[in-house]
Residue, then its C-alpha position, 0 to 999 in steps of 0.5 A: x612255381x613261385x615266380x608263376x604265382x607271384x606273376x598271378x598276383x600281380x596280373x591280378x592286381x592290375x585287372x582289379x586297377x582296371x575294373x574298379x568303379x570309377x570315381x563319381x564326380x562331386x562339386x568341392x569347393x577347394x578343388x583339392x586332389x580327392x581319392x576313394x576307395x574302389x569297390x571290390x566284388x567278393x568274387x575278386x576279394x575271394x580270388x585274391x584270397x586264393x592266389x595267397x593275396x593277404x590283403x589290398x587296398x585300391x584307391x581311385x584318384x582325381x587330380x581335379x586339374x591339379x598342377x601335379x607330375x609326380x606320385x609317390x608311394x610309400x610304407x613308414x614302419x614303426x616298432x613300439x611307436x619309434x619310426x624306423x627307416x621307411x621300408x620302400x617306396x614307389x614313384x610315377x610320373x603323372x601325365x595331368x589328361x589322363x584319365x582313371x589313376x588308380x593306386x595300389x598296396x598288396x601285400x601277398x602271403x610270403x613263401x617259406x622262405x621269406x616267413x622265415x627270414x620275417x619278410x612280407x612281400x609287397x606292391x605298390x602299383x599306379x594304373x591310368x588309361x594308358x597302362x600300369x606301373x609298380x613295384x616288388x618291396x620286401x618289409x620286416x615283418x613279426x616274428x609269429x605275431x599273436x594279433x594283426x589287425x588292418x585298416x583303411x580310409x572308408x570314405x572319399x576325401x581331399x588332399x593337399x599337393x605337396x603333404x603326404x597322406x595317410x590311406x592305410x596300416x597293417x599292425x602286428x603284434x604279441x597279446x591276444x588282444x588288440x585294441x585299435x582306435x576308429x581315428x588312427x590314419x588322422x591322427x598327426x606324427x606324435x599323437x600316432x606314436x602314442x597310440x601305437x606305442x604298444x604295438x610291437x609292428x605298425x605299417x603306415x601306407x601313404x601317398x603324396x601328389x607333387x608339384x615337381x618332378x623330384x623323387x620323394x626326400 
């Protein structure tokens, strides 16, 4: 029965990396990579819910013929603002004509078990016309956290190749109060160790676009 709803889950996952809106075409003038966030409908917001879906973040990518061929996923897991070891990571090559990429973070309600073992279960996902890729991590989670809180980028944006960009977070933490601040994902590595130093579990979802065919380092 769990299999079955894991399989839901990402079944799920990949028909909402197929039905989002497309990215609008907009005139920049560096012609940089640019991703938006899709747009999901409260029906698939609501689906998601009942399925045991906790949260997801959709982004809508374009290349702007950028000289990419490879796109990394990943999570950078911090406690009390230390950077530990990154929790797992994703890579896809990226074939420049196709059209309609689209990138994925889900992190799905964890079975008993995994509660118990402080696990969340997690997926990272690339979708383009020709078909889908993805992958099942397992991050250290909180034990009984009293506050959680998540975000992501609300707007659309540019991105350099090559440089690691920041495109959403969960924190989860003790306290009955939980303060975050507005510009959390620009802010740079030690101004975010600062700011997240109080927080006993913070989760930085990230992407980067490379120029080589080389797994991230």
């Amino acid at each position: 029965m769990k299999r079955f709803i894991h399989i839901i889950v990402i079944l799920f996952v990949i028909s909402i990396l197929a039905s989002c809106s497309p990215v609008k075409e907009v005139v920049t003038s560096k012609k940089n990579i640019t991703i938006q966030p899709a747009q999901l409908s409260d029906e698939n917001k609501n689906l998601l819910n009942a399925i045991g879906g906790d949260m997801v973040f959709v982004f809508d990518v374009d290349l702007n013929k950028q000289p990419i061929k490879r796109m990394n996923l990943f999570v950078e897991h911090y406690k009390s603002g230390v950077k530990v070891d990154n929790e797992g990571e994703f890579g896809a090559g990226i074939t420049q004509e196709v059209k309609n990429k689209r990138i994925a973070f889900t992190i799905a309600n964890p079975s008993v078990e995994q509660a118990n073992q402080n696990l969340k279960r997690v997926y990272f996902t690339y979708s383009d016309e020709n078909g889908y890729s993805r992958a099942e991590q397992y991050i250290e989670s909180a034990k009984s956290p009293s506050s959680s809180s998540w975000g992501q980028q609300d707007q659309k944006m540019e991105v350099q190749k090559d440089q690691p960009v920041n495109l959403a977070f969960l924190i989860e933490t003790a306290g009955d109060s939980l303060e975050v601040r507005a510009d959390l994902l620009s802010l740079e590595e030690e101004e975010l160790k600062e700011a997240i130093a109080d927080y006993d579990h913070f989760y930085l979802f990230r992407a980067e676009f490379l120029t080589t065919d080389f797994d991230r380092q």
